[in-house]
C-alpha positions as CSV (number, residue, x, y, z in Angstrom):
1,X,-32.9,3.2,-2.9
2,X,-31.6,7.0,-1.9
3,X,-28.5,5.7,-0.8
4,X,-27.1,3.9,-3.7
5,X,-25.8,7.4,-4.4
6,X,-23.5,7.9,-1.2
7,X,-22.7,4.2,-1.7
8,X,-21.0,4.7,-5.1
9,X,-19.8,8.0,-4.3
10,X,-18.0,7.1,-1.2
11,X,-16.0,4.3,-3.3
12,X,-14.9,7.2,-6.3
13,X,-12.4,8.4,-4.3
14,X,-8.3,9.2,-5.5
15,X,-5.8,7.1,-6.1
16,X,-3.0,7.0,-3.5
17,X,0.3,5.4,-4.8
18,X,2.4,3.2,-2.0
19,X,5.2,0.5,-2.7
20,X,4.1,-3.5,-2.4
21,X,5.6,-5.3,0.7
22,X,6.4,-8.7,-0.7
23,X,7.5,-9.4,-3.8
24,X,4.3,-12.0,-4.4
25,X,2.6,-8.0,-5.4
26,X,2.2,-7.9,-9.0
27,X,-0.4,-5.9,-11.2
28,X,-2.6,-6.2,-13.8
29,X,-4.8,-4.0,-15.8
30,X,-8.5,-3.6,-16.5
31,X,-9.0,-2.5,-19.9
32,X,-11.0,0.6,-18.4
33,X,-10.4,3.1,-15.2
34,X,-13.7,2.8,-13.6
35,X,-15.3,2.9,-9.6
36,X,-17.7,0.4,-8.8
37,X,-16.7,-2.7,-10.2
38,X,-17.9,-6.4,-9.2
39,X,-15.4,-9.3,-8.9
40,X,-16.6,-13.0,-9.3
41,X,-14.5,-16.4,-10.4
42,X,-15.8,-19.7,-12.4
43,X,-13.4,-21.7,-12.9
44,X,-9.9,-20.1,-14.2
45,X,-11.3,-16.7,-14.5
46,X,-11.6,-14.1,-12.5
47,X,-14.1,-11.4,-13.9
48,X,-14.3,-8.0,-13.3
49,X,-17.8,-6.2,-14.3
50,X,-18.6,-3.3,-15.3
51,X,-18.5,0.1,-13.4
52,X,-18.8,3.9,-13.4
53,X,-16.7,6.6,-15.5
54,X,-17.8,9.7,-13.6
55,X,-21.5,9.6,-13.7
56,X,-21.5,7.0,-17.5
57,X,-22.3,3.5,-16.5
58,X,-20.3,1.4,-18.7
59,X,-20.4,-2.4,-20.1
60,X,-17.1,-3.6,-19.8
61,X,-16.3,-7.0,-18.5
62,X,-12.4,-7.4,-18.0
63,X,-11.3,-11.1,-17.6
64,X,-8.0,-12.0,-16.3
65,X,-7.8,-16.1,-17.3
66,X,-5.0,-17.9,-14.7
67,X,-4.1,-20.4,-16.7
68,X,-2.8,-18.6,-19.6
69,X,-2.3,-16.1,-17.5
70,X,-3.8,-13.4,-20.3
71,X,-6.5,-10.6,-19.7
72,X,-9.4,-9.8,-22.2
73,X,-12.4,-8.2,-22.3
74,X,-16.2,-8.2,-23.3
75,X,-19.4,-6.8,-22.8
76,X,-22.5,-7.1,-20.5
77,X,-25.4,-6.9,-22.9
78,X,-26.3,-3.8,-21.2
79,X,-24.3,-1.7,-18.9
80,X,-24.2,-1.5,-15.1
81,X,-22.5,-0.4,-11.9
82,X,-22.4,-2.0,-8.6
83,X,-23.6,-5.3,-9.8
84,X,-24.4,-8.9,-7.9
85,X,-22.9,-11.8,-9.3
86,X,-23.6,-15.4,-8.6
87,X,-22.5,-18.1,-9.8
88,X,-23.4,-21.8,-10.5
89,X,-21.9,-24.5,-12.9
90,X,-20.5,-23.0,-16.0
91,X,-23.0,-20.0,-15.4
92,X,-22.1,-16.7,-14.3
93,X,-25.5,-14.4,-13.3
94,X,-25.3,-10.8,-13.2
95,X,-28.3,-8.7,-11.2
96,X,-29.3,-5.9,-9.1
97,X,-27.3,-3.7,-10.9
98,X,-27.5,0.4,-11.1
99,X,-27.9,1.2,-14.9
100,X,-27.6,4.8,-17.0
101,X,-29.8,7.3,-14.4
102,X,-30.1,4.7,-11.2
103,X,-32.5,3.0,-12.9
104,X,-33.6,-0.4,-11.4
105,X,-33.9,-3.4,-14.0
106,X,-35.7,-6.7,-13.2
107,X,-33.2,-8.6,-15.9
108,X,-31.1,-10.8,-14.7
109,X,-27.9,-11.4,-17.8
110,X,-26.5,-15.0,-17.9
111,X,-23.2,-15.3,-19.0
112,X,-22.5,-19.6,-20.1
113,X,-18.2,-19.4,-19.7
114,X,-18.0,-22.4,-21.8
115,X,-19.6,-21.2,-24.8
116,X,-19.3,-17.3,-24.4
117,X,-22.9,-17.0,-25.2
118,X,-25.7,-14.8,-23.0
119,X,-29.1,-15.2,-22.2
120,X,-31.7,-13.7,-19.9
121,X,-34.6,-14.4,-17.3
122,X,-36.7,-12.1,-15.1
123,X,-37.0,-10.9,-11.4
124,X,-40.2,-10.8,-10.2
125,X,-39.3,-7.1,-8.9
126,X,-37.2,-4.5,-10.4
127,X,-34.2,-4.0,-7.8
128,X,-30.7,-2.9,-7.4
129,X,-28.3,-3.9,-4.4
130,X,-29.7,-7.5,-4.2
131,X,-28.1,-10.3,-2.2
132,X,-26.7,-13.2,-4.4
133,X,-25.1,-16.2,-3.5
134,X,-25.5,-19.8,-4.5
135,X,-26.6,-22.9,-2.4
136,X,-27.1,-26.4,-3.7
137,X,-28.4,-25.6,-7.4
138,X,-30.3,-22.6,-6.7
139,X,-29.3,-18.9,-6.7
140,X,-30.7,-16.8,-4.3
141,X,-32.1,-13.0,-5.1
142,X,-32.3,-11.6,-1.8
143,X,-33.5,-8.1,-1.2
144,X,-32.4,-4.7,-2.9
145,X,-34.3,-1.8,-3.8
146,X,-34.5,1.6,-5.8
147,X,-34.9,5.5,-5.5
148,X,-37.5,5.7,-2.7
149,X,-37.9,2.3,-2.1
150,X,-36.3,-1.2,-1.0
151,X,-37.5,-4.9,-0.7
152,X,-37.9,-7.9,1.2
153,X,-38.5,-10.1,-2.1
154,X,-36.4,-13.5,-2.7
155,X,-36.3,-14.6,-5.9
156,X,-34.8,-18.2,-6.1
157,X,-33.5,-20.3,-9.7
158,X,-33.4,-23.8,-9.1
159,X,-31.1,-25.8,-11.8
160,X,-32.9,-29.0,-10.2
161,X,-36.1,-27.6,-12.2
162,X,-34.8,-26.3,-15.5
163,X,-32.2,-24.4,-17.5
164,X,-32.7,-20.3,-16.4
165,X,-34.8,-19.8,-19.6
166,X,-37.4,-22.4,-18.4
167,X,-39.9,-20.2,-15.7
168,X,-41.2,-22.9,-14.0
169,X,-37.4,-23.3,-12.7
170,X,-38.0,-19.9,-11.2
171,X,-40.2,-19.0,-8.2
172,X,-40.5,-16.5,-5.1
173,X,-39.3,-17.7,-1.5
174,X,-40.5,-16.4,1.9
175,X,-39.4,-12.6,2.1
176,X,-36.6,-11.7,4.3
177,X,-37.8,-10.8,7.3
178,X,-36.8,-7.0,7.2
179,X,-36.8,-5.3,3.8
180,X,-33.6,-3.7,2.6
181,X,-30.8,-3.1,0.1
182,X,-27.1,-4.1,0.3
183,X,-27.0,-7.9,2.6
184,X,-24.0,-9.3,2.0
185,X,-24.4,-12.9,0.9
186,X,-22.4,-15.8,1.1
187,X,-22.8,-19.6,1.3
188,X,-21.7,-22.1,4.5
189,X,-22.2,-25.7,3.6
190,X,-26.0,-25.9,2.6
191,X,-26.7,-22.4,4.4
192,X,-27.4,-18.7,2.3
193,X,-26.2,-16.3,4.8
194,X,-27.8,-12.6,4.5
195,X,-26.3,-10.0,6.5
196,X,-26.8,-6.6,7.5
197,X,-27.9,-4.0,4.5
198,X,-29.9,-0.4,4.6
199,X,-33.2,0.6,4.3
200,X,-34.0,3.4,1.6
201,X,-33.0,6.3,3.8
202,X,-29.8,4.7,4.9
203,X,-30.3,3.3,8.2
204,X,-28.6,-0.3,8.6
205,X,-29.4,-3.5,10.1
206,X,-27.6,-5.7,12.0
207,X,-30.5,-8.7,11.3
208,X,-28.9,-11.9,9.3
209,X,-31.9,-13.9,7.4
210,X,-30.5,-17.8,7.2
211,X,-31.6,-20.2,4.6
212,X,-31.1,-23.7,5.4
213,X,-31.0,-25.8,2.0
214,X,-31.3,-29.4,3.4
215,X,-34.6,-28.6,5.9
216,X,-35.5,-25.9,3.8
217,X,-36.4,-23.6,6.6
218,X,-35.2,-19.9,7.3
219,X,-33.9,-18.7,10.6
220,X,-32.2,-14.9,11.4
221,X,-29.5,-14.3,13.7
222,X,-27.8,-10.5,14.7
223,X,-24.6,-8.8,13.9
224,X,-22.9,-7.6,16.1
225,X,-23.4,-4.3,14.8
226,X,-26.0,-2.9,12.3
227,X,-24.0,-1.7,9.7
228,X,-23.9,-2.3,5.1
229,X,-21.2,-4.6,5.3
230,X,-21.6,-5.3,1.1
231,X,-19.2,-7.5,-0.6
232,X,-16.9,-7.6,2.7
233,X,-17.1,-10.9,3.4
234,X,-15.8,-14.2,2.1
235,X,-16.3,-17.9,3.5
236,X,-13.4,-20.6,4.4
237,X,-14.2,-23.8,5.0
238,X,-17.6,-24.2,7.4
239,X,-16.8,-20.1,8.8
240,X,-18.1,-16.7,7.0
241,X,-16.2,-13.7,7.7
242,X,-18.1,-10.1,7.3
243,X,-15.6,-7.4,7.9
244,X,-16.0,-3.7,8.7
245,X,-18.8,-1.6,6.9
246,X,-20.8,1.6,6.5
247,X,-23.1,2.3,9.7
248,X,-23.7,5.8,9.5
249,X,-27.7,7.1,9.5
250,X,-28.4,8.5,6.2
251,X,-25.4,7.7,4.2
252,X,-22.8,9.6,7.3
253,X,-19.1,9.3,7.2
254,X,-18.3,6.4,9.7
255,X,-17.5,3.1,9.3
256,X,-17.4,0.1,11.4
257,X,-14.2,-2.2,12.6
258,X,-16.7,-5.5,13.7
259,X,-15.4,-8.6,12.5
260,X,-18.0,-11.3,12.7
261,X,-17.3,-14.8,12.1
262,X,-20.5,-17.5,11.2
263,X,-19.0,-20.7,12.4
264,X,-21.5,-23.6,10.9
265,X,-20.0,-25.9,14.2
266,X,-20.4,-23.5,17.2
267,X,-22.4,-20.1,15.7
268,X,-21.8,-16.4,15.6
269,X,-18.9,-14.7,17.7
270,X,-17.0,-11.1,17.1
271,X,-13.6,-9.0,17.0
272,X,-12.2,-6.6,15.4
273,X,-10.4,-5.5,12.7
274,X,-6.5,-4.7,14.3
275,X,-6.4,-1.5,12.1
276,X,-9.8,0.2,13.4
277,X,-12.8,1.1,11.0
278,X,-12.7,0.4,7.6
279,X,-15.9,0.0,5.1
280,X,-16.6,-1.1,1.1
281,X,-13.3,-3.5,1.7
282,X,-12.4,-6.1,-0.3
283,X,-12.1,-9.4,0.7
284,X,-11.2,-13.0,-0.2
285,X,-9.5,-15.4,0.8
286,X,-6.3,-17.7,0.1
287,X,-6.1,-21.2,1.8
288,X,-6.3,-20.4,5.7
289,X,-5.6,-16.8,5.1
290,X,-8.2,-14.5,5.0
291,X,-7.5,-10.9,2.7
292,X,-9.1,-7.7,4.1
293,X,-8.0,-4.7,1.3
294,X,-8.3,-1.4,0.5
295,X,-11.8,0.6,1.4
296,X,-12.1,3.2,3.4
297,X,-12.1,4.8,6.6
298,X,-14.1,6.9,8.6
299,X,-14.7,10.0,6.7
300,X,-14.4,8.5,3.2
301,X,-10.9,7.9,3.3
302,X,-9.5,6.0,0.9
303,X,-7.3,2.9,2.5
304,X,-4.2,0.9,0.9
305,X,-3.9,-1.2,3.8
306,X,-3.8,-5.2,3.3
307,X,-4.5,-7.1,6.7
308,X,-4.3,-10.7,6.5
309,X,-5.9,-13.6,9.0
310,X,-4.9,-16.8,9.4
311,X,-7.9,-18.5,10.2
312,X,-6.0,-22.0,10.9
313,X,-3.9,-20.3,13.8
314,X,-6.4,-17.1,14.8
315,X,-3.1,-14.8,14.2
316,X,-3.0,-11.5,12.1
317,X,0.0,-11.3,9.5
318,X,2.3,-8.1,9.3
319,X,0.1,-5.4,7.2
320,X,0.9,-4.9,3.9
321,X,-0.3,-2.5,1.1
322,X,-2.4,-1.9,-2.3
323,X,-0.3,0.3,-4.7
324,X,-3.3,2.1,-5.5
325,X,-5.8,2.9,-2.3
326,X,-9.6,2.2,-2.3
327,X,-9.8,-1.4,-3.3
328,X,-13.8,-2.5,-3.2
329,X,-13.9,-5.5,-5.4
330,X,-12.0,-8.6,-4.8
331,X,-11.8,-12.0,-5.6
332,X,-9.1,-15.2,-5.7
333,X,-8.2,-17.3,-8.7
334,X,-6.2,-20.3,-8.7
335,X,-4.2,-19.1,-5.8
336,X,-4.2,-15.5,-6.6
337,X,-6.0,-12.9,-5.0
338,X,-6.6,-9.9,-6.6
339,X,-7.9,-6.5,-6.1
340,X,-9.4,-3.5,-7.7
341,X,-8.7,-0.2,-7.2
342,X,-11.3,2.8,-8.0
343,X,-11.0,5.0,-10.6
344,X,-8.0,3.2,-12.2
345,X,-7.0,0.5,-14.4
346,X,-5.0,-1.0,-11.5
347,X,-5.2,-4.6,-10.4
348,X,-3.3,-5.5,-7.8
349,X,-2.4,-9.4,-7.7
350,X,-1.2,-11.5,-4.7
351,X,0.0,-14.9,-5.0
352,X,2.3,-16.3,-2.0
353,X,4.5,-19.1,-2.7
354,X,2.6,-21.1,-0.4
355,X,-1.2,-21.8,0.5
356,X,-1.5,-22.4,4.3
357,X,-4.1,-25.1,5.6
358,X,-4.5,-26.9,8.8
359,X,-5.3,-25.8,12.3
360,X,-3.2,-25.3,14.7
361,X,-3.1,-25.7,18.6
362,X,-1.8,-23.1,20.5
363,X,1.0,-23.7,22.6
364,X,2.5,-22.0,25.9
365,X,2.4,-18.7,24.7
366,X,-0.9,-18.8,24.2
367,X,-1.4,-18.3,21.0
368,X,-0.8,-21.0,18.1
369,X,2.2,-21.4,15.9
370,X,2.3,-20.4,12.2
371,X,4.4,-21.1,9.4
372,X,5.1,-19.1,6.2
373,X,6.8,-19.5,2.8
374,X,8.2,-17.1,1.2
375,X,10.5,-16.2,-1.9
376,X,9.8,-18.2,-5.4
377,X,8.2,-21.1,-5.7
378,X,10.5,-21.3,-9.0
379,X,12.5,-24.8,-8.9
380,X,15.1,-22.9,-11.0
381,X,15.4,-20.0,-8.6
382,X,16.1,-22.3,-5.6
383,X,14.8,-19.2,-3.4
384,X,11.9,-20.5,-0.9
385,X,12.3,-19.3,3.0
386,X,10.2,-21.2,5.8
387,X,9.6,-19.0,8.4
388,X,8.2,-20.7,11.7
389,X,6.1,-18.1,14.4
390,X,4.7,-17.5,17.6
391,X,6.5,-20.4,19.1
392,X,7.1,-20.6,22.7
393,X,10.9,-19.1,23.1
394,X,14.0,-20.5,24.0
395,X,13.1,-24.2,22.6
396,X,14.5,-26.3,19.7
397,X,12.4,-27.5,16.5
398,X,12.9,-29.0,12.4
399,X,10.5,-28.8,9.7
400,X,9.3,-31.5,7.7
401,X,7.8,-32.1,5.0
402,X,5.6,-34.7,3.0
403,X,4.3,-34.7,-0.9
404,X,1.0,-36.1,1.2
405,X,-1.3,-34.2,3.5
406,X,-2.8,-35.7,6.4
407,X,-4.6,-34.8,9.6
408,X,-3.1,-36.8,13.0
409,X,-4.7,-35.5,16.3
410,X,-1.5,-35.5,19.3
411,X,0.8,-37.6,17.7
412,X,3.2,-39.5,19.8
413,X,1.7,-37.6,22.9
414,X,1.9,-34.1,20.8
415,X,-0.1,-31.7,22.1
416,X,-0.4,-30.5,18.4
417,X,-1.5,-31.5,14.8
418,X,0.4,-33.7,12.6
419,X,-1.1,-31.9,8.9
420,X,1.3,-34.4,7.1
421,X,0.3,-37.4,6.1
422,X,2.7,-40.8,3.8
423,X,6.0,-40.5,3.3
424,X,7.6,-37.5,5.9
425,X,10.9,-35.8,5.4
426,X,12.7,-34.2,8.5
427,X,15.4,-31.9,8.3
428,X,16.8,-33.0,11.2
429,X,20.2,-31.3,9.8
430,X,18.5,-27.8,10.6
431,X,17.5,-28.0,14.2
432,X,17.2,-24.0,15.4
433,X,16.7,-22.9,18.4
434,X,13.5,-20.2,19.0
435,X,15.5,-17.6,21.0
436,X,13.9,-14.7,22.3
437,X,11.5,-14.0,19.4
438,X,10.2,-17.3,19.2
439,X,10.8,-17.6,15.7
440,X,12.2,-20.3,13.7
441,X,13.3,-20.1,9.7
442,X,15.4,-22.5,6.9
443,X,16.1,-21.4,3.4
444,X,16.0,-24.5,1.9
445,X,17.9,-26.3,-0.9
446,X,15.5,-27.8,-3.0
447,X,18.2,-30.1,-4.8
448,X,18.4,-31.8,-1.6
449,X,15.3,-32.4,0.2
450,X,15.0,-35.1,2.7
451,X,12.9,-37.7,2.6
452,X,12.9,-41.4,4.6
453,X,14.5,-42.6,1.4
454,X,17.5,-39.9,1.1
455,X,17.6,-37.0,-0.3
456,X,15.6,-36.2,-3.6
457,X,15.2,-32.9,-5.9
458,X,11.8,-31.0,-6.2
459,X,11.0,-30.9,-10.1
460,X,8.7,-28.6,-11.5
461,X,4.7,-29.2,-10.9
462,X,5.7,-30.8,-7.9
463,X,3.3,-30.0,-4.6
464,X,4.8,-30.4,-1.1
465,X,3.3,-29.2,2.3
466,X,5.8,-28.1,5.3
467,X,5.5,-27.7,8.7
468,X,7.5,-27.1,12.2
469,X,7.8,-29.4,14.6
470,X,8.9,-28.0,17.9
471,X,9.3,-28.3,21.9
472,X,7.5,-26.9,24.5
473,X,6.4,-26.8,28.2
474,X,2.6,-26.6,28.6
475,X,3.0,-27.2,31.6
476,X,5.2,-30.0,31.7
477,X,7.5,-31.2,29.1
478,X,5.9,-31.8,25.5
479,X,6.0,-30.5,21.6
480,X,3.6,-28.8,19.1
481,X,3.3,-28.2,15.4
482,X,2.3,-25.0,13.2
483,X,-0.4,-25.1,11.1
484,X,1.2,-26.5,7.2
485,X,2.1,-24.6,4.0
486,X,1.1,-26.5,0.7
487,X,3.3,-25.2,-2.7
488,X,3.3,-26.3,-5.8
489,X,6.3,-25.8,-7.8
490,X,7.2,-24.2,-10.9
């Protein structure tokens, strides 16, 4: 396809150095500096896989494993750039991948985590830039394309069938229904979501090819604009978020700030990203939250910015930054979310002291309150801050907290969620009052935490959830909760 060139190009860009906003920034390092690297997870490893020095494709697979908390590294059996990855039991797959010379292979490499052993099976067309993603048991081989050339083909493995080495387990599903390089795939329930891509002279498409799993039908939809949103996207519960991208003609400098959501309840709507145009980002997701980082602007300019979207409450977090500009590659591991940068060895790693979950209702201001955790999550430390947002002003409210989550629809006449659920603590000894800001925070003591039965200490490997609890009038006289922040304890 002739724009796989301005594609990787566009993503080689410098490094820019900046300072990390929270202290939950940390960094690792990939064993190689290298542009155009693919991120996937299984299990408690994260993966990053392999790249371009310059113009020397390379092999390297760098894996950072959470629980021991260790990177090492490996090698694709041959080497690539700008990879699709897919994923599906123990089984990592590895296609559509730009080799020495943008040559186009129709191998697909199968990496088996648990034994560390490789094998191979066959597309049924040589490609680059295909869609991946995994629904049910089978993995989906959507689209791609080469130097003067890109396709509508779908090749499908189905696990239901036999193991990847068996080729009756492989076959060829209706064609997408406009050919092209670059969809970005992700799975919703039992739907494979294709969106947007580029034809072989660079022109994008706003068309979205759905395949539905349980009726085993296809259906298409629209962005909102026609743009190569890539690996910019990421899924959270029954929604898909696909954010930014390239929409230039012919491989031009501008990029898109569309936000489209896929809700698998109530369908497709759109916003924006708050910073403006951004394209190649990466994202992933933490609990609610929702990580856009890195890419870059209009003009190939590489971005450090980190925006963050809590999809529980529909509020954007305070931005934050990459230390090293141009992220394209990202993925989450066992609460962390990490990010590449190109043309460095720099990882950087995010990993708040608390996961947020639950929706929330908004309240009298409109918008819906939010609560965050920050600090250590380190029992030893005894350093966590709740911080309690976009509540209505001038009203008093606690937190509380439970070992137990829970979903209770208007409690007690609420007009909020309850996301607590057994045995619920209030720290009725804290009541605040919102002021101006409407804002709310405790630091709390975690020698003392209340509970119904007095107070208790939080040990080590413990998980609790918190939430706000607060007053309002909407239009009469009522209260409201935040969404809830889960952390597990060290």
């Amino acid at each position: 396809m002739n724009r796989i060139t301005p594609i990787a190009c566009s993503l080689a860009l410098a490094a820019v150095s900046t300072t990390p906003a929270l202290a939950q920034w940390s960094t690792g390092s990939l064993s190689v500096a290298r542009s155009n690297v693919a991120a996937e997870t299984i299990g408690d490893l994260a993966l990053f896989v392999g790249g371009r020095v310059g113009n020397t494709v390379i092999d390297v697979i760098d894996i950072y494993d959470s629980a021991a908390d260790t990177w090492t590294a490996t090698s694709l059996p041959v080497a690539q750039a700008n990879v699709a990855t897919a994923t599906l039991g123990n089984l990592v797959f590895f296609a559509g991948g730009v080799r020495q010379g943008f040559a186009v292979s129709d191998v697909v490499d199968i990496l088996d985590t648990q034994t560390m052993t490789w094998s191979t099976a066959t597309l049924s067309e040589a490609r680059a830039v295909v869609g991946m993603t995994t629904v049910g048991n089978k993995v989906f081989f959507a689209g791609g394309g080469g130097i003067g050339f890109v396709s509508d083909v779908v090749d499908v493995y189905d696990a239901d069938i036999g193991t990847p080495d068996n080729s009756l387990a492989w076959s060829i599903e209706q064609p997408l229904s406009s050919p092209r390089g670059g969809a970005s795939a992700v799975t919703v329930g039992h739907l494979a979501i294709f969106a947007g891509g580029a034809d072989d002279g660079g022109t994008p498409f706003d068309v979205v090819d759905i395949y539905d799993n349980l009726n085993d039908t296809w259906s298409t939809a629209t962005l909102s604009v026609a743009r190569l949103v890539g690996n910019a996207a990421t899924v959270v519960g029954d929604r898909a978020y696909f954010a930014g991208g390239h929409f230039s003609q012919s491989g031009g400098p501008d990029m898109s700030d569309a936000l489209d959501v896929f809700d698998a309840q109530s369908g497709w709507t759109s916003t924006t990203l708050p910073s403006g145009p951004r394209g190649y980002i990466g994202v992933t997701a933490l609990g609610n939250t929702v990580l856009f980082g890195g890419g870059v602007e209009t003009g190939f300019v590489a971005s450090d910015l980190v925006e963050t979207l809590n999809v529980g409450t529909g509020q954007w977090g305070a931005p934050q930054h990459l230390t090293q500009a141009g992220a394209n590659a990202a993925t989450t591991v066992d609460g962390t979310a990490l990010f590449t940068s190109n043309g460095t060895t720099v990882v950087d790693m995010y990993e708040p002291a608390g996961l947020n979950y639950c929706g929330a209702v908004a309240n009298s201001t409109g918008g819906a309150g939010t609560i965050g955790a920050t600090g250590s999550d380190s029992v030893a430390a005894n350093d966590l801050l709740l911080t309690a947002e976009q509540l209505p002003p001038h009203q008093f409210g606690y937190f509380l907290n439970s070992m137990t989550q829970g979903l209770a629809m208007n409690p007690g006449g609420s007009q909020g969620n309850l996301c607590l659920g057994g045995s619920i603590g209030r720290y009725t000894q804290s009541v605040f009052d919102s002021g101006a800001s409407g804002t709310g925070s405790l630091a709390l003591d975690l020698a003392n935490t209340p509970t119904p039965g007095g107070l208790v200490a939080i040990t080590a490997g413990e998980t609790w959830s918190f939430q706000c609890w607060f007053r309002d009038f909407n239009p009469s006289p009522t209260s409201n909760f935040t969404d809830a922040v889960s952390v597990t304890f060290d």
